[in-house]
DOLO-604323 format. One record per residue (C-alpha): residue in three letters; x, y, z. Coordinates in Angstrom, 2 decimals. Each point is the difference from the previous one (the first is absolute). Example, Ala and Ser with C-alpha at 12.3 -4.5 7.8 and 13.67 -1.06 7.14 Angstrom:
@type = ALA x = 12.30 y = -4.50 z = 7.80
@type = SER x = 1.37 y = 3.44 z = -0.66
//
This chain:
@type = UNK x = -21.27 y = -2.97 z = -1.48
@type = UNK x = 3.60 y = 1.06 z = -0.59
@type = UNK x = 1.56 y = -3.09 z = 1.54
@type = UNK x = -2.83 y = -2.01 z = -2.58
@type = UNK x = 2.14 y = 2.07 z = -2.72
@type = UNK x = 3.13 y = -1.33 z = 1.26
@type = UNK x = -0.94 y = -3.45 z = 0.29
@type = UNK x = -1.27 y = -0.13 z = -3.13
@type = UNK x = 3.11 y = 1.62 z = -1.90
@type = UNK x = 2.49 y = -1.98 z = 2.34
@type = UNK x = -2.07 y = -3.31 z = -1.18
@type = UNK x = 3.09 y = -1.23 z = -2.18
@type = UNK x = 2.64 y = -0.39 z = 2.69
@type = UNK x = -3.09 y = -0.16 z = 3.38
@type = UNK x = 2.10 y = -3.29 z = 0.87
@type = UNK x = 3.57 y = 0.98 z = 0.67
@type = UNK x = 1.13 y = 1.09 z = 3.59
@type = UNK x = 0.34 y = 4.09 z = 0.00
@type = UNK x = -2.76 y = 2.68 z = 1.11
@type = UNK x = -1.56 y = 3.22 z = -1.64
@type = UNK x = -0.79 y = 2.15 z = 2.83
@type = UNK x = 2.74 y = 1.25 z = 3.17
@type = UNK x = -2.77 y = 2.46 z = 1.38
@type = UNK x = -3.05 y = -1.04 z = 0.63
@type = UNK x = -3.42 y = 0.38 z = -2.39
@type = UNK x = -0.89 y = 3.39 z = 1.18
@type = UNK x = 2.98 y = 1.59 z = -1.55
@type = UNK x = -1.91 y = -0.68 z = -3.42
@type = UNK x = -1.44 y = 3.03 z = 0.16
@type = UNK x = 1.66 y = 3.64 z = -1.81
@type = UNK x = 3.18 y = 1.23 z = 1.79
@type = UNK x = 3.03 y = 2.08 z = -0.05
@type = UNK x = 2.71 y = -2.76 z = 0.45
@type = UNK x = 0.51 y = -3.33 z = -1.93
@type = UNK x = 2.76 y = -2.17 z = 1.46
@type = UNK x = 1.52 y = -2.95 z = -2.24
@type = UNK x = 2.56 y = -2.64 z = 1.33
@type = UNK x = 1.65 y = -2.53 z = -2.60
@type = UNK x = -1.83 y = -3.52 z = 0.93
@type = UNK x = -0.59 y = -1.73 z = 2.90
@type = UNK x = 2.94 y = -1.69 z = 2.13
@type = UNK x = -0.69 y = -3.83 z = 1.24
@type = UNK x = 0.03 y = -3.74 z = -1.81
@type = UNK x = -1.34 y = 0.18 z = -3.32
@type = UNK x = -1.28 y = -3.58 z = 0.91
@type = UNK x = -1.81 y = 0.77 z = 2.94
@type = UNK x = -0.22 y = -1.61 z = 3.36
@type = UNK x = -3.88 y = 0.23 z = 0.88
@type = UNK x = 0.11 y = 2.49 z = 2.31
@type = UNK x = -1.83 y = 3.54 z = -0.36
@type = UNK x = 3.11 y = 1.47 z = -1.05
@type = UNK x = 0.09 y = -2.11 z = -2.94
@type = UNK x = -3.19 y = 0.52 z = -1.64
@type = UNK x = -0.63 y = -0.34 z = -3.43
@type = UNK x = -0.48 y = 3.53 z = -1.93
@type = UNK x = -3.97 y = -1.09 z = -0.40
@type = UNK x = -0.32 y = -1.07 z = 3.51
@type = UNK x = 1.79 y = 3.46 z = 1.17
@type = UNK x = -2.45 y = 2.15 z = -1.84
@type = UNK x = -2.75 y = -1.67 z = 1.80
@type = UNK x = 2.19 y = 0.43 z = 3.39
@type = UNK x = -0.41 y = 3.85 z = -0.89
@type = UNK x = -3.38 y = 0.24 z = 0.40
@type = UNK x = -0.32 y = -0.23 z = 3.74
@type = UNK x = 3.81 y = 2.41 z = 0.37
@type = UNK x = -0.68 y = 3.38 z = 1.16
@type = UNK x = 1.98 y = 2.45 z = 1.79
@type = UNK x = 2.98 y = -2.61 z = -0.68
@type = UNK x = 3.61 y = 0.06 z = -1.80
@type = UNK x = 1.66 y = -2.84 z = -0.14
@type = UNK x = 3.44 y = 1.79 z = -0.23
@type = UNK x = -0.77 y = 1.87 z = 3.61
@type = UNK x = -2.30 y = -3.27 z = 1.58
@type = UNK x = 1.57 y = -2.92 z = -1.05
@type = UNK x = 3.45 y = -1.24 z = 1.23
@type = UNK x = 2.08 y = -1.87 z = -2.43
@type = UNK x = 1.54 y = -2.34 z = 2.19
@type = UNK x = 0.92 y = 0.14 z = 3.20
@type = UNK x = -1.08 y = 2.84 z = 2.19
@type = UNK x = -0.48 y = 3.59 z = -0.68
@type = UNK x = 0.38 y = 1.12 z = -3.52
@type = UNK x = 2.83 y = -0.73 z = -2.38
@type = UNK x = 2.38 y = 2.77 z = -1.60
@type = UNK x = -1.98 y = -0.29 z = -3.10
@type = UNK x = -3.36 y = 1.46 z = 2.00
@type = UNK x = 2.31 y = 2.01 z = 1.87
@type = UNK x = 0.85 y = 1.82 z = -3.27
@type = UNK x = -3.28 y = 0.14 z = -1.47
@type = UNK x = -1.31 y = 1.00 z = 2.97
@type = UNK x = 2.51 y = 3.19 z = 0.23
@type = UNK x = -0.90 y = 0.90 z = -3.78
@type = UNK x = -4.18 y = 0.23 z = 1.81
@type = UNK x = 1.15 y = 2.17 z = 2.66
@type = UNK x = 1.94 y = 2.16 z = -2.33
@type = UNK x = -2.70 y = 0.53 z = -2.37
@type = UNK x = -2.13 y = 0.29 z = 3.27
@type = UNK x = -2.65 y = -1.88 z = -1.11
@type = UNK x = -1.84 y = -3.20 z = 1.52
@type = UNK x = 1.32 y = -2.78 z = -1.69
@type = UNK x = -3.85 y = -2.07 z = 1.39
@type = UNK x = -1.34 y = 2.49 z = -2.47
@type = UNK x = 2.04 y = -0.08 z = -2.82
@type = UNK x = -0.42 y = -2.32 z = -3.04
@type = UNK x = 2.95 y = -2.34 z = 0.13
@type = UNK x = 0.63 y = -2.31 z = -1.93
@type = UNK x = 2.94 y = -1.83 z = -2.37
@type = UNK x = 0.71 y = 0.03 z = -3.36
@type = UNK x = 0.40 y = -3.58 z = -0.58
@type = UNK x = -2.60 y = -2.17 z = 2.22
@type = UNK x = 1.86 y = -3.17 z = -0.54
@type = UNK x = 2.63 y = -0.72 z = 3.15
@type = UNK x = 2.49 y = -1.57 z = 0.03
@type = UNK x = 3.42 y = 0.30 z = 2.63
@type = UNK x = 2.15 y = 1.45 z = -2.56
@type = UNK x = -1.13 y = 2.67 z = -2.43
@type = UNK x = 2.42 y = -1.28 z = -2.70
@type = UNK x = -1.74 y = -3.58 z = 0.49
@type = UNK x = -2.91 y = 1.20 z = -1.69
@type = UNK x = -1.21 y = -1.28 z = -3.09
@type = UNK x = 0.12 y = 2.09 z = -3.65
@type = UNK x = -1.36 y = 3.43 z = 2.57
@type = UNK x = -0.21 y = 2.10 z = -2.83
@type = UNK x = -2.57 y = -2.53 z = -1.35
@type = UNK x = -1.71 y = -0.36 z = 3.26
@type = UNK x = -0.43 y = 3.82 z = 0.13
@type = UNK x = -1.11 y = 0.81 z = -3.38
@type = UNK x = -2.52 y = -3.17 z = -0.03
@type = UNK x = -1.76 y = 0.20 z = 3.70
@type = UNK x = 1.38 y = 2.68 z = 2.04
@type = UNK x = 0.51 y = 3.15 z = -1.62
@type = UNK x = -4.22 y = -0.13 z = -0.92
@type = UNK x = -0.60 y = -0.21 z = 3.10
@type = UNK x = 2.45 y = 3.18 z = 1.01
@type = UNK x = -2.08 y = 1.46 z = -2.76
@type = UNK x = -3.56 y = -0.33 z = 1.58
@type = UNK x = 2.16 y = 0.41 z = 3.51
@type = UNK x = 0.40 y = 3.69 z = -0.93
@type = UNK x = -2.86 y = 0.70 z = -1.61
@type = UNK x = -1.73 y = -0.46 z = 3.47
@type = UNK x = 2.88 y = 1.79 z = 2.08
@type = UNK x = 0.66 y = 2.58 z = -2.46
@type = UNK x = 3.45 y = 0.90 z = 2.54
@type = UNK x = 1.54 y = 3.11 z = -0.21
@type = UNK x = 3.37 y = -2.03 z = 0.47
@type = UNK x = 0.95 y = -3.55 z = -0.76
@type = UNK x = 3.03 y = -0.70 z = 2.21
@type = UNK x = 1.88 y = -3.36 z = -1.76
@type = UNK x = 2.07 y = -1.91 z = 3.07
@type = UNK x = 2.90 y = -0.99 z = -2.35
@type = UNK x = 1.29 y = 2.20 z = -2.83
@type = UNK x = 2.56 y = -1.78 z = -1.73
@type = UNK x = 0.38 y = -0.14 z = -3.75
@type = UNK x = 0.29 y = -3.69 z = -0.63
@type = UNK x = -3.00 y = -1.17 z = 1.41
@type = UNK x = -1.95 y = 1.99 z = 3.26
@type = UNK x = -3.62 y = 1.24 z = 0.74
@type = UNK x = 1.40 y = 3.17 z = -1.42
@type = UNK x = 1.30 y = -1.46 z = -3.67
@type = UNK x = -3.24 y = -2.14 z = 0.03
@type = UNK x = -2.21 y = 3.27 z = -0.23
@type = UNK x = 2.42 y = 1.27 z = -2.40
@type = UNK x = -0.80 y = -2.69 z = -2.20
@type = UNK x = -3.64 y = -1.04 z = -0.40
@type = UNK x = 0.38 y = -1.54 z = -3.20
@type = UNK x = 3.04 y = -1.73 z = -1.76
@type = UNK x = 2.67 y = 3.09 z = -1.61
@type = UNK x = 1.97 y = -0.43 z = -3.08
@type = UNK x = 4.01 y = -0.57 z = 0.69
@type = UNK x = -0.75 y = -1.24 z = 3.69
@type = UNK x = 1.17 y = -2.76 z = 1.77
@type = UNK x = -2.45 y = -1.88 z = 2.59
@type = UNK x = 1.83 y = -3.19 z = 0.73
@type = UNK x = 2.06 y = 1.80 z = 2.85
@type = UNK x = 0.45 y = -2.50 z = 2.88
@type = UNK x = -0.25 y = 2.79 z = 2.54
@type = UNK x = 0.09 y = 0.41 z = 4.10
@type = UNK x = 0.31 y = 2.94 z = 1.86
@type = UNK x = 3.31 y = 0.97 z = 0.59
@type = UNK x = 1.93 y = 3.72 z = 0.68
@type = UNK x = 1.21 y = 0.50 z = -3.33
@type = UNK x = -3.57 y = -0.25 z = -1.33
@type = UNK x = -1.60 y = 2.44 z = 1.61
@type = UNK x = -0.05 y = 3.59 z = 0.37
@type = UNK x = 0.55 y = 0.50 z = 3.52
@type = UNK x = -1.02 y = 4.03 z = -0.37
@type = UNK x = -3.36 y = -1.08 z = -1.40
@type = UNK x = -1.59 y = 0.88 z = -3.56
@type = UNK x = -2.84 y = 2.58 z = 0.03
@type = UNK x = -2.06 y = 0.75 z = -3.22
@type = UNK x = -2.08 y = 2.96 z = 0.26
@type = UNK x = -2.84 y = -1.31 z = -2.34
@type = UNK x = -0.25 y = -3.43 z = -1.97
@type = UNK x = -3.19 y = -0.64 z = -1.69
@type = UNK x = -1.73 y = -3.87 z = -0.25
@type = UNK x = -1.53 y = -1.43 z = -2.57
@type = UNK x = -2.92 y = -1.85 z = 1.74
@type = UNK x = -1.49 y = -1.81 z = -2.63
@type = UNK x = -4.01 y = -0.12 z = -0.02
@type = UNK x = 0.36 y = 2.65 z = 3.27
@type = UNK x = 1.32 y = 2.45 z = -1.92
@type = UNK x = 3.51 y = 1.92 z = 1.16
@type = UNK x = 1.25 y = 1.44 z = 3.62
@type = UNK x = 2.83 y = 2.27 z = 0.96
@type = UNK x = 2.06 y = 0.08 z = 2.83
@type = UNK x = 3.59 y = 0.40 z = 1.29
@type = UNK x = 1.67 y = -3.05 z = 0.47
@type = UNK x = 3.03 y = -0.71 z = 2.73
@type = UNK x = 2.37 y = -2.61 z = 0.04
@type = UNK x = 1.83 y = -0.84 z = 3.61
@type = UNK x = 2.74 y = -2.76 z = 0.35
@type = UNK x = -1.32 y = -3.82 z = 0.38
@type = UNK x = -0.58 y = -0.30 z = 3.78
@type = UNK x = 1.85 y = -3.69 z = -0.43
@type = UNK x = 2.48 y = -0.07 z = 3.23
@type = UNK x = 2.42 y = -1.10 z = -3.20
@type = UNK x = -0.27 y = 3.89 z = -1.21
@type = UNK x = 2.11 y = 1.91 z = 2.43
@type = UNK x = 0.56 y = 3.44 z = -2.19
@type = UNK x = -2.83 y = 2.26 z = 0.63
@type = UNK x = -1.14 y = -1.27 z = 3.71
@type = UNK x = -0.53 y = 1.64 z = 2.16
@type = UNK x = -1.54 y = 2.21 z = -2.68
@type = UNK x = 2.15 y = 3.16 z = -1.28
@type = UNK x = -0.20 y = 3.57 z = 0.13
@type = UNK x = -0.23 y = -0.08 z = -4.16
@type = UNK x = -3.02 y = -2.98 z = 0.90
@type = UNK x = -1.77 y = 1.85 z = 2.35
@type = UNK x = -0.01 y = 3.36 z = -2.27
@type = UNK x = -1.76 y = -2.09 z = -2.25
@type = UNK x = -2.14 y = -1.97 z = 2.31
@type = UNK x = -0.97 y = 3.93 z = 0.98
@type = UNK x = -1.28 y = 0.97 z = -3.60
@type = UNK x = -2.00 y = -3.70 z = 0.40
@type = UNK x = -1.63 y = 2.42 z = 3.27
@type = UNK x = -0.73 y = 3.06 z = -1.55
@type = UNK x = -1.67 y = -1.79 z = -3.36
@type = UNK x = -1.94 y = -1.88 z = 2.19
@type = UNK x = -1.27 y = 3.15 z = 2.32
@type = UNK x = -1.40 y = 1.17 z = -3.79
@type = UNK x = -1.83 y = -2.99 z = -0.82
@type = UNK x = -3.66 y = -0.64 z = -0.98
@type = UNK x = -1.58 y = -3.07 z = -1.41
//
């Protein structure tokens, strides 16, 4: 039923290479933790492999993914994983939380190899994915949303900052992750509140780590600022109810 809802608001852009879901379909279900990457990596043309599904084609994919993550299961190339699940996989065990049953997911479901390559992503997020964020956490209803990217140009982190177009903003900023971009201490808010639309509001803190890119160097391994931070992300969560 909730991946129906995700088809069906994903219908517009169902045909270009990218994915919806990181975890698998039985993290759509209430939870304390909400984790948010910035798009899917890989050829925004495709090659015909599983890796390269279209986003329509990956929401069906999700239906038979349980117990599964693709940022602790899959490799991305070669053997083992690669220092970008290395880095997301340190930010699970410091939150000390099972990343198989946490909603993960991306902000932008269109991939491409370069985040800066993307096409007009402010219009890609306001049109297709930020509704489905919206009906994301109405079903999670996290405690915490932790954003994998927080810098100010363009990140997971400025995306939720921004679910509609501001007055006196640019959003043409060719962007890709880089050190001076990012905060490498992390950005914690103790309470943000979303407008969900037809589901009403939710509240939660929201925490904002360094892109895990192996381009972003600042901030990884995590710091002692980061991990103060990533400990607040803890205690909220020990508090929560759905």
């Amino acid at each position: 039923m909730h991946l129906d809802t995700m088809a069906e608001l994903l219908s517009g852009i169902a045909e270009k290479p990218g994915a919806v879901l990181v975890s698998g379909a039985d993290t759509l279900v209430p939870g304390p933790l909400y984790v948010m990457g910035f798009n899917p990596g890989g050829s925004a043309e495709g090659d015909g492999t599983a890796e390269s599904l279209t986003i329509g084609a990956s929401i069906e994919r999700s239906r038979g993914k349980v117990a599964w993550n693709e940022w602790v299961d899959d490799n991305y190339g070669g053997s083992g994983h690669s220092i970008l699940q290395s880095r997301i996989c340190s930010v699970f065990k410091e939150l000390n939380v099972d990343p198989r049953k946490t909603l993960s997911t991306n902000a932008l479901f269109v991939k491409s190899n370069d985040a800066g390559a993307l096409e007009r992503p402010w219009d890609l997020w306001w049109q297709h994915c930020w509704p489905v964020h919206r009906f994301l956490l109405h079903v999670v209803r996290p405690a915490v949303v932790v954003c994998l990217g927080n810098g100010e140009a363009l990140s997971a982190l400025a995306l939720l900052r921004h679910p509609r177009p501001g007055q006196g903003r640019r959003y043409d900023v060719h962007w890709v992750p880089s050190d001076a971009d990012q905060s490498a201490d992390g950005q914690w808010e103790e309470k943000v509140t979303f407008d969900l639309g037809e589901y009403g509001q939710h509240s939660c803190a929201m925490l904002g780590l360094p892109h895990p890119s192996p381009r972003v160097s600042r901030g990884w391994p995590l710091t002692d600022r980061a991990r103060e931070k990533i400990a607040q992300a803890r205690d909220r969560m020990r508090g929560w109810q759905a």
